[in-house]
C-alpha distance (Angstrom), angle and dihedral (degrees) to the residues before:
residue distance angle dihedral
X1 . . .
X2 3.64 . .
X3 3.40 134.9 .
X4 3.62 128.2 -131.5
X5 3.40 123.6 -152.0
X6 3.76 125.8 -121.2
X7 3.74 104.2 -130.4
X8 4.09 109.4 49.3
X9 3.99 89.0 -177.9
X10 3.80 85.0 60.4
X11 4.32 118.1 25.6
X12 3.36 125.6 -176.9
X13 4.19 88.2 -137.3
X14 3.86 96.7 -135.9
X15 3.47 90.2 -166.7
X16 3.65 95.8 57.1
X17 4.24 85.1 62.3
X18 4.05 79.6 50.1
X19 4.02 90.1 52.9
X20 4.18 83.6 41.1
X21 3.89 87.5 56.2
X22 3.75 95.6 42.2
X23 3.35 88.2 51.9
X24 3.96 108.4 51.3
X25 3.76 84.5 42.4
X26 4.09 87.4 65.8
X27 3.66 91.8 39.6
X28 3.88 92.0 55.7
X29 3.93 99.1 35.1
X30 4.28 83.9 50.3
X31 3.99 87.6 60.6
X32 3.60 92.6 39.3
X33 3.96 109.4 46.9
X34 3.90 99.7 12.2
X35 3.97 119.5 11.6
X36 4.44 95.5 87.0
X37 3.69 121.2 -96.8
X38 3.72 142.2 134.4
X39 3.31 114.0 -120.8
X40 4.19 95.5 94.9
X41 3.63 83.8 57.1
X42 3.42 87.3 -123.6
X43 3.79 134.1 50.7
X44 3.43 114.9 -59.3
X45 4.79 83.7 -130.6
X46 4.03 82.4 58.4
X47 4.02 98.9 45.0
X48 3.60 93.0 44.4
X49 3.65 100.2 26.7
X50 3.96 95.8 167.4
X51 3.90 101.7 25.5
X52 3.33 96.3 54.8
X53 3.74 97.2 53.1
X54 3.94 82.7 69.8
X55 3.73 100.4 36.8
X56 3.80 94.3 52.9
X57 3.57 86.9 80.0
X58 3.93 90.1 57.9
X59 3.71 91.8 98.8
X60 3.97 84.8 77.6
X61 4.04 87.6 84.8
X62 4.03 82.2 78.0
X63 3.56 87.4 64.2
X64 3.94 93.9 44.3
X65 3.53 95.6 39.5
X66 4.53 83.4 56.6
X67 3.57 86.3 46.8
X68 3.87 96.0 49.6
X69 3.85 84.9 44.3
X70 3.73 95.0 60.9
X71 3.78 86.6 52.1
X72 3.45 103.1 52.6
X73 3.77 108.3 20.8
X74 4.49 81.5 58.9
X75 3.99 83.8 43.5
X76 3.69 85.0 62.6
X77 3.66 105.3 49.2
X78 3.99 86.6 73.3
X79 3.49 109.8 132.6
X80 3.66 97.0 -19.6
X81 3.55 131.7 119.8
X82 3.94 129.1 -126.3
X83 3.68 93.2 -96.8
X84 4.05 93.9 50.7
X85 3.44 89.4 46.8
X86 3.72 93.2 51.3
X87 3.94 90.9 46.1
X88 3.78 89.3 56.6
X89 3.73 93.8 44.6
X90 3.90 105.3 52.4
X91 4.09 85.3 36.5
X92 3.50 87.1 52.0
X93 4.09 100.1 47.0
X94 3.97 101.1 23.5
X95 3.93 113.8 64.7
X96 3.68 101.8 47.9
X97 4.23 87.2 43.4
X98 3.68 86.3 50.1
X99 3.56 86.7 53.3
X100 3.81 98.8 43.2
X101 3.54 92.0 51.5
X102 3.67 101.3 56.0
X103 3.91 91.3 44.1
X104 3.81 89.7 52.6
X105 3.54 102.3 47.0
X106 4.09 83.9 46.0
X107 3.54 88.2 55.2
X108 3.72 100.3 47.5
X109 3.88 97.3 37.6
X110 3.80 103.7 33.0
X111 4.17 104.5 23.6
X112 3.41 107.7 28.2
X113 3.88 121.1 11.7
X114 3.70 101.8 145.0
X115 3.85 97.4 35.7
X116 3.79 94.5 57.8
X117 3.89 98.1 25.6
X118 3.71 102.2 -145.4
X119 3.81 123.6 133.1
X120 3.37 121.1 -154.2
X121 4.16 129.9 -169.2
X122 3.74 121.8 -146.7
X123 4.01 83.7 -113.6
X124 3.28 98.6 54.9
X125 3.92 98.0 47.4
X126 4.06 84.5 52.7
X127 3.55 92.8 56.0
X128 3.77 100.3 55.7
X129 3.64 92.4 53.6
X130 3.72 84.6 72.5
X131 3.59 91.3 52.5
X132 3.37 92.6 -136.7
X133 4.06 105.8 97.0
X134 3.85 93.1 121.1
X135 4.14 82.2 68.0
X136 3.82 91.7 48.8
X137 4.25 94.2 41.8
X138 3.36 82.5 -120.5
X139 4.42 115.6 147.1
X140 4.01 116.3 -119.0
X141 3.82 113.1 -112.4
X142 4.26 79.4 -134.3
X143 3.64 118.3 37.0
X144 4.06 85.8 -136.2
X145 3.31 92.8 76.8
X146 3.23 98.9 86.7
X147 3.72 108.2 82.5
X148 3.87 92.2 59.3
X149 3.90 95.4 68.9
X150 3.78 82.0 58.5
X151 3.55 94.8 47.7
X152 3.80 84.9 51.7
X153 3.66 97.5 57.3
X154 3.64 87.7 48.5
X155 3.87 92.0 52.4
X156 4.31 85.5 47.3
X157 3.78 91.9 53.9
X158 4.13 90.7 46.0
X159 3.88 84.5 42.3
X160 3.75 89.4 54.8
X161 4.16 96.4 39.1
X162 4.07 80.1 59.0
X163 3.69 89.7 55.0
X164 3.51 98.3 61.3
X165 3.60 94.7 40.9
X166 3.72 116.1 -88.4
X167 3.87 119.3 -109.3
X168 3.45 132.0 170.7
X169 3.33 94.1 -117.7
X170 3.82 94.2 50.1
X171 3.83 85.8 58.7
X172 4.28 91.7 50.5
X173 3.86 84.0 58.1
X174 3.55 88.0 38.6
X175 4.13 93.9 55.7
X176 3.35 91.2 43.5
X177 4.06 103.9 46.5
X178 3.78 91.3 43.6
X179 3.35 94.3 69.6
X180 3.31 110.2 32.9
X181 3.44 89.3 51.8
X182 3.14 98.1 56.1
X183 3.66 93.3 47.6
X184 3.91 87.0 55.8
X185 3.84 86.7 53.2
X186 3.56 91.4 55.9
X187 3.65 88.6 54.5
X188 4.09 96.2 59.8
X189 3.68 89.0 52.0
X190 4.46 87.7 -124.6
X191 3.14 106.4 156.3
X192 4.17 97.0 -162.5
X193 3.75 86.6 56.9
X194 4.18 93.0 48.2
X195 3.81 80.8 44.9
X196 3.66 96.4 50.2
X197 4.02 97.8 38.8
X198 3.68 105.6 37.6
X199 3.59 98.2 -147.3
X200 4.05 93.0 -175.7
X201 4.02 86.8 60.5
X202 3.39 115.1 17.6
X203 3.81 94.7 90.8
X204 3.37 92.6 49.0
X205 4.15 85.9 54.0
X206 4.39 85.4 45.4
X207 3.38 96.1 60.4
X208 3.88 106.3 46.2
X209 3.67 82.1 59.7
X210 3.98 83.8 48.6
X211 3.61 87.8 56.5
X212 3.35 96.9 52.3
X213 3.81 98.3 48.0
X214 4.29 77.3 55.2
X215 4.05 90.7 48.5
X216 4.35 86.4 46.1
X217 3.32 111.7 23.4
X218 3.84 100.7 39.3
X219 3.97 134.5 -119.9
X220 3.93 115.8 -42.6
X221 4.24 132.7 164.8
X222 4.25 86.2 -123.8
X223 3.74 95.3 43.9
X224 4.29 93.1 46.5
X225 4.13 78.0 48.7
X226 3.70 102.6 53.9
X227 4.13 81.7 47.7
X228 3.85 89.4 55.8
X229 3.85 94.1 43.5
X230 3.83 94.7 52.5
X231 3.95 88.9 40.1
X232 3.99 93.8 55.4
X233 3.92 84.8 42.4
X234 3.39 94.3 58.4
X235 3.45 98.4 44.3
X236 3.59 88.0 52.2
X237 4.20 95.2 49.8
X238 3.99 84.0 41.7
X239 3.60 93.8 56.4
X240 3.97 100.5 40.8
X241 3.94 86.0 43.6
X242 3.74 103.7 44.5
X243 4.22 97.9 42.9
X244 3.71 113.8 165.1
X245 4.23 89.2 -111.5
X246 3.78 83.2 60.3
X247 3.67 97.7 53.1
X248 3.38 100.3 40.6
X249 3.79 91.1 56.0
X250 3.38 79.7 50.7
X251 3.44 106.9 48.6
X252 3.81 112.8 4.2
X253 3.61 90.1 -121.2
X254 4.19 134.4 114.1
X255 3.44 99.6 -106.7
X256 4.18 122.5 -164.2
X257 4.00 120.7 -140.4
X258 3.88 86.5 -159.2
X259 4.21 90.3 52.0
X260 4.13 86.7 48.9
X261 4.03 101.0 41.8
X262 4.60 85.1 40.8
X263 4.43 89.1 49.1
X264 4.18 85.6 46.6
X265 3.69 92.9 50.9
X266 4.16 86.6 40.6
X267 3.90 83.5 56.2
X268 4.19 97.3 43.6
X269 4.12 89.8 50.7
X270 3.84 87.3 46.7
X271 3.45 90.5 53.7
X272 3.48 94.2 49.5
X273 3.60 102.4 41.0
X274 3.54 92.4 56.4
X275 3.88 103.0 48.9
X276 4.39 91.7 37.6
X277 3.42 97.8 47.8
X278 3.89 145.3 50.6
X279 3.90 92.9 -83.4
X280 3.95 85.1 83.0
X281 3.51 86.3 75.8
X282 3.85 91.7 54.4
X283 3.96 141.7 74.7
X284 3.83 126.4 92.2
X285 3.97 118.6 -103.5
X286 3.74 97.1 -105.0
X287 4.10 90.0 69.0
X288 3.74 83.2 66.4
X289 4.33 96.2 61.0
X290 3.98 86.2 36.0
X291 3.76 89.3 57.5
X292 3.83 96.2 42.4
X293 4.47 74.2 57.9
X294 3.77 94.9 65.6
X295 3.80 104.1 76.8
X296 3.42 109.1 40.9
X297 4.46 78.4 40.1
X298 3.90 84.3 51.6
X299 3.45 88.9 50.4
X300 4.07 111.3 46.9
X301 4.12 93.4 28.0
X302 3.31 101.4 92.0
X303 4.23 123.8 58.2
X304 4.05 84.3 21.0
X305 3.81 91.1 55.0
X306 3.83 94.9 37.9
X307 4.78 78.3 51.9
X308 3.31 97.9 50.1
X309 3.91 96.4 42.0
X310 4.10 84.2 52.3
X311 3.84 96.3 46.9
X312 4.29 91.3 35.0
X313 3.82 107.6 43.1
X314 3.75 109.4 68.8
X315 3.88 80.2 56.8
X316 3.55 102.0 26.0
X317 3.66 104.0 51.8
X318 4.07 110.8 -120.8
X319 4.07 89.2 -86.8
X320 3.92 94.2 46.1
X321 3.91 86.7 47.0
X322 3.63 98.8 46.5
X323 3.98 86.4 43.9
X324 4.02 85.6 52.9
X325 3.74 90.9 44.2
X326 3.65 88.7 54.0
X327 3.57 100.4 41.2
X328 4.24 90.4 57.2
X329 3.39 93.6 50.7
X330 3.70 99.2 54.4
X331 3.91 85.3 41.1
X332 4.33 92.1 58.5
X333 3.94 84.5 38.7
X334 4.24 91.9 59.0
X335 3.75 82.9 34.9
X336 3.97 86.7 58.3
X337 3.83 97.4 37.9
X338 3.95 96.0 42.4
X339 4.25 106.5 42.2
X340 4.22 99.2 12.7
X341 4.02 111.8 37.3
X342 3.86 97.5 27.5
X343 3.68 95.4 63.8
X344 3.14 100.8 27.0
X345 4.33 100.1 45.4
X346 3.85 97.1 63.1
X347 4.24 87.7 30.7
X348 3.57 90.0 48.6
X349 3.89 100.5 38.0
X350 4.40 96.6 46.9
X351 3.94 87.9 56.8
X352 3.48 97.3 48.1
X353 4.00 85.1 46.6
X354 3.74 88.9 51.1
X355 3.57 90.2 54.4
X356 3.54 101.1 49.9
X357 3.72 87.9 50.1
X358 3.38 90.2 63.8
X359 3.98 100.7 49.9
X360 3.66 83.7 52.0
X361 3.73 93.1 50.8
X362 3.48 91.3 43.1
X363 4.05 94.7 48.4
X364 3.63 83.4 53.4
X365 3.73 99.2 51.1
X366 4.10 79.7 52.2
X367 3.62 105.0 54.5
X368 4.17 85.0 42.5
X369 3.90 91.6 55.9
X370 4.18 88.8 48.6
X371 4.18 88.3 52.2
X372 3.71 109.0 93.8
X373 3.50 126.1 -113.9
X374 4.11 104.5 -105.9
């Protein structure tokens, strides 16, 4: 039975959490039965000869989980100003990393050091709790980490379109420039500027916000353009990203440029059938609690999956391991969601309000003393 949600104007877009779920699910099957590692004591292509044919394309849900991010993270700049926004953001991305962070590091310093054959310095572990170790050159305790600096950029630039007062015709430049400049900074070979611009994602980031100017705005010729543009764009980062040498060095398995560039355009129609059609009305309320799972699941599911599937699968069997693997990960991710980011978000995100209220107040009671008396 579905459920429709109260507020048309505003849906929550069930399905989206569905897409969410479908997504992490690839991402943590990909490092578990495909991406290389030793804890199968064999290659992941050779223990799961068959599955992991399919699941080494489950790295796509990066690419959906960018596009879903330029959906939603523009859906939320409505009517707020930079320092909501920002309060949302870090409260949103900062608790369950904390968290993630120190559980990693104890695993791979304290529980399993030899196993997983990572060393870690005191330094190092302080410096991705900031999030920002790609600034610093410094490694990431967990090789995830390293779509959230790009998410962060992404979140800077919206911060910064809010700034100046976002318009929808700021944002066409916007999805336009992005990209393009990024591709131009891919042509000069700096690597600050590919740093800063992101020209493998940023498209992907361009048009979920396109989307949602469809889903609020309405239907228009220029808006079902910028859609294309950042669609064909992506496709074209995708495919000179993702090449089959990559993936194979990546995976040990044959991997097909056609199969890649035919699952991204599955994802982008998704997408937009469920937020420009009647399906935004549909989706049952567990999808929402299963979707508020992915991050902190994102975040833990790697180096404790690739433990448990060393310490498990002599005994296990490889299904009973990678079913064990699984089944810890999603049990640190409600762990995270339930006792770390659901105190902590609206805790975390009010005082950080409070405190931008009060720069603004006292910018204000600045520019008033400078004004002359009359």
């Amino acid at each position: 039975m579905h459920r429709t949600v109260v507020d048309p104007a505003r849906p929550r877009f069930l399905l989206l959490d569905l897409l969410r779920v479908i997504g992490a699910i690839g991402v943590v099957l990909y490092h578990y039965t495909a991406r290389r590692h030793s804890q199968w004591g064999a290659p992941p292509s050779e223990t799961f000869p068959f599955l992991s044919d399919v699941t080494a394309y489950g790295f796509l849900g990066i690419q959906l989980f960018f596009l879903l991010s330029g959906f939603v993270i523009f859906f939320s700049t409505e009517g707020r100003t930079v320092g909501q926004f920002v309060s949302a953001r870090v409260s949103r991305l900062y608790p369950a990393y904390w968290a993630a962070v120190i559980l990693a590091s104890l695993l791979l310093v304290v529980i399993a050091p030899p196993q997983l054959g990572r060393e870690l310095s005191l330094a190092q572990i302080l410096t991705n709790l900031t999030m920002l170790q790609p600034v610093f050159g410094v490694p990431h305790v967990d090789g995830v980490y390293w779509t959230l600096m790009i998410e962060l950029l992404f979140y800077t630039m919206i911060a910064l379109l809010i700034s100046v007062r976002l318009t929808e015709a700021k944002v066409t430049w916007f999805v336009v420039g992005w990209p393009l400049l990024g591709a131009l900074a891919q042509t000069t070979g700096n690597e600050l500027l590919v740093f800063l611009l992101s020209p493998a994602y940023s498209s992907l980031f361009a048009a979920g916000m396109v989307i949602y100017l469809l889903h609020s705005r309405g239907h228009s010729l220029l808006r079902w353009l910028l859609l294309a543009f950042n669609f064909i764009v992506s496709i074209q980062q995708f495919v000179s990203t993702a090449t089959p040498a990559r993936q194979y060095r990546l995976t040990g398995n044959d991997y097909s440029e056609v199969i890649g560039a035919l699952v991204l355009t599955g994802i982008f129609i998704a997408v937009v059938l469920i937020v420009l059609t009647p399906a935004k009305h549909w989706g049952w309320a567990w999808l929402s609690t299963a979707g508020a799972l992915t991050y902190p699941l994102y975040l833990v599911h790697e180096y404790w999956g690739w433990w448990i599937i060393g310490i498990s699968h002599e005994a296990l069997g490889k299904w009973g391991a990678l079913a064990a693997a699984f089944a810890v990960s999603v049990g640190l991710a409600l762990i995270l969601e339930r006792w770390v980011e659901r105190p902590l978000r609206p805790w975390m995100r009010a005082g950080l309000q409070r405190s931008f209220d009060l720069v603004s107040a006292g910018s204000r009671g600045e520019r008033a003393a400078t004004v002359p008396n009359r």
